[in-house]
N, C-alpha and C positions, 0 to 999 in steps of 0.2 A: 473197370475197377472202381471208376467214381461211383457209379450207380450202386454197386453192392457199399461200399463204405457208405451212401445213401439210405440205405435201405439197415442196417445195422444202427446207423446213427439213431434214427428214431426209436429203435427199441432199446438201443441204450440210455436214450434219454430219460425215456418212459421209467425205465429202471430206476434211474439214480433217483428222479423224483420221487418215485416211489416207496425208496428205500427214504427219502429223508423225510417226507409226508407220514407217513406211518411211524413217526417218532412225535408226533404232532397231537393234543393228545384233547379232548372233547371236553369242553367246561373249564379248561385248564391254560389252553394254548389263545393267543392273542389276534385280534384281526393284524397286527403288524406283524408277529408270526407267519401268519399263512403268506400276508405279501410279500415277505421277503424271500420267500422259497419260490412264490411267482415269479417271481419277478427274474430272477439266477436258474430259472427251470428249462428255458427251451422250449419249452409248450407255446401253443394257442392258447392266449387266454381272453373272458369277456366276462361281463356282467361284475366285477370287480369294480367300479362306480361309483356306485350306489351306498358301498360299503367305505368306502376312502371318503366321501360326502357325511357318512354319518349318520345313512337312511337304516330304519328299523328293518328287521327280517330281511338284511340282504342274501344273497346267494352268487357266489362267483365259480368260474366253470376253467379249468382248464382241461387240453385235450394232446396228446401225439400222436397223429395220424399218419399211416404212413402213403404217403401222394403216390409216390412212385411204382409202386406196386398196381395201384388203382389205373393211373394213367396212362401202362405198361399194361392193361386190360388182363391181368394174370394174380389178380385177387380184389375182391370187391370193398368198396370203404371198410374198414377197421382201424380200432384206436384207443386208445389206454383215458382213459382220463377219472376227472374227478371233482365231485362239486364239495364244496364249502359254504355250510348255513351258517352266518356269522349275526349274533346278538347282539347289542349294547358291547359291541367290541369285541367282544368272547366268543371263540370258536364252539357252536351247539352241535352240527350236525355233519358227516362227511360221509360222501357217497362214492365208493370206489366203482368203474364200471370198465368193461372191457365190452366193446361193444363189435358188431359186423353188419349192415346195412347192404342187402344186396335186392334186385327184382324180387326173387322170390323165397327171401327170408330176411328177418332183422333179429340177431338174437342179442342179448344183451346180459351178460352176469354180472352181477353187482356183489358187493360188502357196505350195507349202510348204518355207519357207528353214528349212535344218538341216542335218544332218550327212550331206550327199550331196556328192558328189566332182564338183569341178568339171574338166573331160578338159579347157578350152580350147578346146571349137569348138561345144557344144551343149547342149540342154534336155534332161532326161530328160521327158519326158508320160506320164502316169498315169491310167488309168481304171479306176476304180471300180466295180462292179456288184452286183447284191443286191438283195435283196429288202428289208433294212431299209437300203441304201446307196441307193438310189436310182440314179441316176447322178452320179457326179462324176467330170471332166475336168479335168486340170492339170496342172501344173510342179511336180516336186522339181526345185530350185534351191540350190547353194552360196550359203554365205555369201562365198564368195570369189570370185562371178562378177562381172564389170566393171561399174562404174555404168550404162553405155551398155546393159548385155546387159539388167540388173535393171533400168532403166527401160522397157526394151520387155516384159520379164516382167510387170512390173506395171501395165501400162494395163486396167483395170477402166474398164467401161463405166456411170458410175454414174447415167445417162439411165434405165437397167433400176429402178431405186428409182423412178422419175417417170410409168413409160412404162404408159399405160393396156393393159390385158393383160398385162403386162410381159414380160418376155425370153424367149425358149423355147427358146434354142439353148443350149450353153456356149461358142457363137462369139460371141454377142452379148451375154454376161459379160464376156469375157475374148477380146477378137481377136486376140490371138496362137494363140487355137488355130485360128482359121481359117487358118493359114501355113503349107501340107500342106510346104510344102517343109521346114520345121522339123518337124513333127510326123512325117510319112512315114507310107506307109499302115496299118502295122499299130503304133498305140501299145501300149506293153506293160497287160494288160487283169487286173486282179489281184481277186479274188472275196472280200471282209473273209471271207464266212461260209463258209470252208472252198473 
């Protein structure tokens, strides 16, 4: 019984941060904002530092992962998390990700709110590829897209923290990228490593 309340704990965690992070709001919200939701989170967190020191272009990361599952050999690493590009004290940029690390795949869905232009009618989706990228599928999203739009951006699927084997698509991270109508056949497909 411990082990499953285990195993629920971290996806509820993931949750609540989640829910309270996503009220958090790009250009607007404060580096003492995001630490305070760090800090009362439950998560992993690092790289936060830098930004408490007052260093320019920080980046802090947290993460809920869930152990148990992995080291119960009955789902390979996966984990909710999410970074924070913090400016001159101002929150600029947040990268939602839902990731799964295994032998023989690493997928990663993301939602990344920041300085991307919002046209009025759409997502931009983003795929990632690499040899140390893995795969990652996602949204660059304005901060200025309508609650209604950033609520359908953000439904993360966070069953994937629970799910024995756990998730293997970045559709079943994140189901909005299963919405070809949104997505359309060819997302733009950008290589980190040259």
């Amino acid at each position: 019984m411990t082990c499953l309340w285990s195993v629920e704990k971290t996806r509820l965690d993931a949750e609540r941060f989640f829910s309270k992070a996503t009220i958090l709001r790009v250009d607007r919200s404060t580096m003492g904002d995001v630490l305070a939701l760090v800090k009362v989170s439950g998560g992993t967190s690092y790289g936060f530092e830098p930004c408490i020191r007052g260093e320019r272009g920080c980046i802090g990361t947290i993460y809920f992962e869930n152990h148990l599952l992995r080291y119960l050999h009955i789902a390979p690493r996966t984990a909710f998390g999410a970074r924070f590009g913090i400016e001159q004290s101002k929150l600029t940029n947040v990268w939602f990700m839902m990731y799964s690390i295994n032998r023989n795949y690493d997928w990663e869905a993301f939602v990344d709110e920041g300085d991307h232009l919002w046209d009025g009618k759409s997502f931009t989706f983003k795929m990632f590829s690499g040899p140390a990228a893995g795969w990652s599928f996602g949204i660059l999203m304005s901060p200025d897209t309508p609650n209604d739009i950033r609520k359908l951006a953000y439904n993360f699927n966070f069953a994937c923290l629970t799910k024995i084997g756990a998730c293997k698509t970045h559709e079943e991270m994140l189901p909005i990228l299963n919405r070809k109508d949104l997505v359309g056949p060819h997302p733009e497909v950008l290589n980190p490593n040259g």
